[in-house]
Every structure is written in structure tokens, then in C-alpha cells.
PAKE-669943 format. One record per residue (C-alpha): x, y, z; residue number from 0. Coordinates in Angstrom, 3 decimals, decimal comma, padded with zeros to 6 digits, always signed. Each point is the difference from the previous one (the first is absolute). Layout:
% residues N
X; Y; Z; NUM
...
//
This chain:
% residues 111
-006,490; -002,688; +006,104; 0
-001,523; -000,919; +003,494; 1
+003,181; -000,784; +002,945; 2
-001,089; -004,081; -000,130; 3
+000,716; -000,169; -003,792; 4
+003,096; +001,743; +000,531; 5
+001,129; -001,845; +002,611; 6
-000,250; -003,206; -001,843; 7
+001,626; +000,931; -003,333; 8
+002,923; +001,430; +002,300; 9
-000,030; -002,888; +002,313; 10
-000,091; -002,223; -003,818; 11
+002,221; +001,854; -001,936; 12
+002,661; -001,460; +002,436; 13
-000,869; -003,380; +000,677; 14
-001,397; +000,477; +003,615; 15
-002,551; -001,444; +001,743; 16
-002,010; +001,371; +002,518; 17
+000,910; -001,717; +002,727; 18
+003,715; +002,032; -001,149; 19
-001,254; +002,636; -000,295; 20
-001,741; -000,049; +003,617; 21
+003,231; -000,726; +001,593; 22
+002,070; +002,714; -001,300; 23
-002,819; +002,535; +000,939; 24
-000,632; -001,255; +003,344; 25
-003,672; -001,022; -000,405; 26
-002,024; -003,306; -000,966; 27
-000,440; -001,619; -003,281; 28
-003,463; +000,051; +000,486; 29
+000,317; +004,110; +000,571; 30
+001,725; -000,008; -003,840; 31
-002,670; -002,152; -000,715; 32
-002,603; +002,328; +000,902; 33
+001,479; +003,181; -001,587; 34
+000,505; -001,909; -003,298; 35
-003,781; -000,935; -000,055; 36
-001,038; +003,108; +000,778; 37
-001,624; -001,208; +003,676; 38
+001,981; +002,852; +001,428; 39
+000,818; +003,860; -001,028; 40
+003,679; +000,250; +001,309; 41
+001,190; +003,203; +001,058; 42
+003,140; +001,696; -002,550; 43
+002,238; -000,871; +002,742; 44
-000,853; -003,185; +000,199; 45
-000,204; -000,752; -003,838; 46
+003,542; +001,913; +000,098; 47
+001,386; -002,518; +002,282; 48
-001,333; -003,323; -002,095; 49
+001,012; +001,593; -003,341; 50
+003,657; +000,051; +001,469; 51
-000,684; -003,289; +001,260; 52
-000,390; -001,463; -003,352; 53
+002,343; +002,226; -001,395; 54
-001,118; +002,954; -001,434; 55
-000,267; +003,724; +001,313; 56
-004,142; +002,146; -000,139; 57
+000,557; +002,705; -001,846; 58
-002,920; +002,364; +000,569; 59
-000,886; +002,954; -002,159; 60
-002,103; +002,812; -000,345; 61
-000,858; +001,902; -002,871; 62
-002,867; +002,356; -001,554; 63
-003,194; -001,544; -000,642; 64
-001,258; -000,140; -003,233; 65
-001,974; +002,638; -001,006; 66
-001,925; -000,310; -003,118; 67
+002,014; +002,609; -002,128; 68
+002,005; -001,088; -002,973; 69
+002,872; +001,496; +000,664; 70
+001,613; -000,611; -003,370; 71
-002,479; +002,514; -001,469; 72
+000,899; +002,996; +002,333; 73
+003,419; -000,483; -001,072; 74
-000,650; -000,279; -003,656; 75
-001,676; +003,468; +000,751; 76
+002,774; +001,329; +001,679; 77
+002,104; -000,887; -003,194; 78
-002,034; +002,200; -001,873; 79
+000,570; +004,344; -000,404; 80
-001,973; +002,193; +001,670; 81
-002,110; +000,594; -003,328; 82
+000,036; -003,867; -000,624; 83
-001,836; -000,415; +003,192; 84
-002,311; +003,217; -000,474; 85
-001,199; -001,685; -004,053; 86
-000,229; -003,438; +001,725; 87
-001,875; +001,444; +002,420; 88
-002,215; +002,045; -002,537; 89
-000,664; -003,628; -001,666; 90
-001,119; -001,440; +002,640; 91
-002,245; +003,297; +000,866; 92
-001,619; -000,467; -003,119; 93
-000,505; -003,582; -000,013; 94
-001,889; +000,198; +002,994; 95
-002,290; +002,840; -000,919; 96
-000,821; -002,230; -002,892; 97
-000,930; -003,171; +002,326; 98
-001,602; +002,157; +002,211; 99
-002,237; +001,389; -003,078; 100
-000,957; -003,290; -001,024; 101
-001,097; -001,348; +003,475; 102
-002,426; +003,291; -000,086; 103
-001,577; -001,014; -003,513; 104
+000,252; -003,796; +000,556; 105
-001,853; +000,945; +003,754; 106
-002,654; +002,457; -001,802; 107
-000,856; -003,177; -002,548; 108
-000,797; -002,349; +002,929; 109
-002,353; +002,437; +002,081; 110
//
């Protein structure tokens, strides 16, 4: 969610207008104005302090980025024995030998 949308639900959720909001932060109404159209990129601490203006506290938050890996099937593999993963494993060996066969004859048919 960009800071102006936030700022508005915030400043919404409790009945304020911007010209309120302005006051208790020590700034304009048009300077809420502009952060809630997005005619400005406010810094955190400023965002911080017209948040608690209208109420509510930024909460920022970091965390891994998503990497591409379903993690739910590394841990269904972890559930598995040693010689569960080693047959799965085998499967999968074999399936792909297979595939890879194929693409060779389906290849040699097209040349």
C-alpha cells in the first residue's frame, strides 16, 4: 500500500479530516493533501509522525524475499526416511531418463 493511501484510510478510519490531521502534526492541510495524492514521497519519519496524527502507529517490517522454492515440498521430503528419499529420488531419476529419451527420438524425427 503506497504512504497516501494509508494515510487516508488512517486519517478515515477515525473520522478526521485533513485539515485535523495537519494540526496535530504541525504541517498544512494542503501538505496531507499532497502525501494522500501521491504529489509527494514523504520520508518514514514523516509518514510516522501523520500516522500518529490520525491515530495509528507505522509498523515497518522486514522479512525474506520470496524465492521461488516451494517450501512445502522440501519439508514433505524431509518427512520421508533416508531410503524413502533415495526410491523417490530413483523415480524421479528414471522419469527423467525417459523424457530425456523421447526428446532424442522426437528431435531425430524432425531433422
Amino acid at each position: 500500500m503506497d504512504p497516501g493511501t494509508l494515510l487516508r484510510q488512517s486519517r478515515e478510519s477515525l473520522g478526521l479530516t485533513q485539515a485535523e490531521v495537519a494540526g496535530r502534526a504541525g504541517t498544512t492541510q494542503a501538505a496531507v493533501a499532497r502525501v494522500e495524492r501521491g504529489g509527494v514521497s514523504p520520508t518514514v519519519r514523516t509518514l510516522q509522525r501523520l500516522l500518529a496524527a490520525a491515530g495509528h502507529e507505522l509498523a515497518l517490517a522486514a522479512r525474506p524475499a520470496q524465492s521461488g522454492i516451494d517450501e512445502s515440498l522440501i519439508a514433505r521430503q524431509l518427512r520421508l526416511s533416508p531410503p524413502e528419499r533415495l526410491k523417490a529420488f530413483e523415480a524421479g531419476y528414471a522419469d527423467a531418463r525417459k523424457l530425456a529419451g523421447a526428446a532424442r527420438r522426437a528431435r531425430g524425427r524432425l531433422a
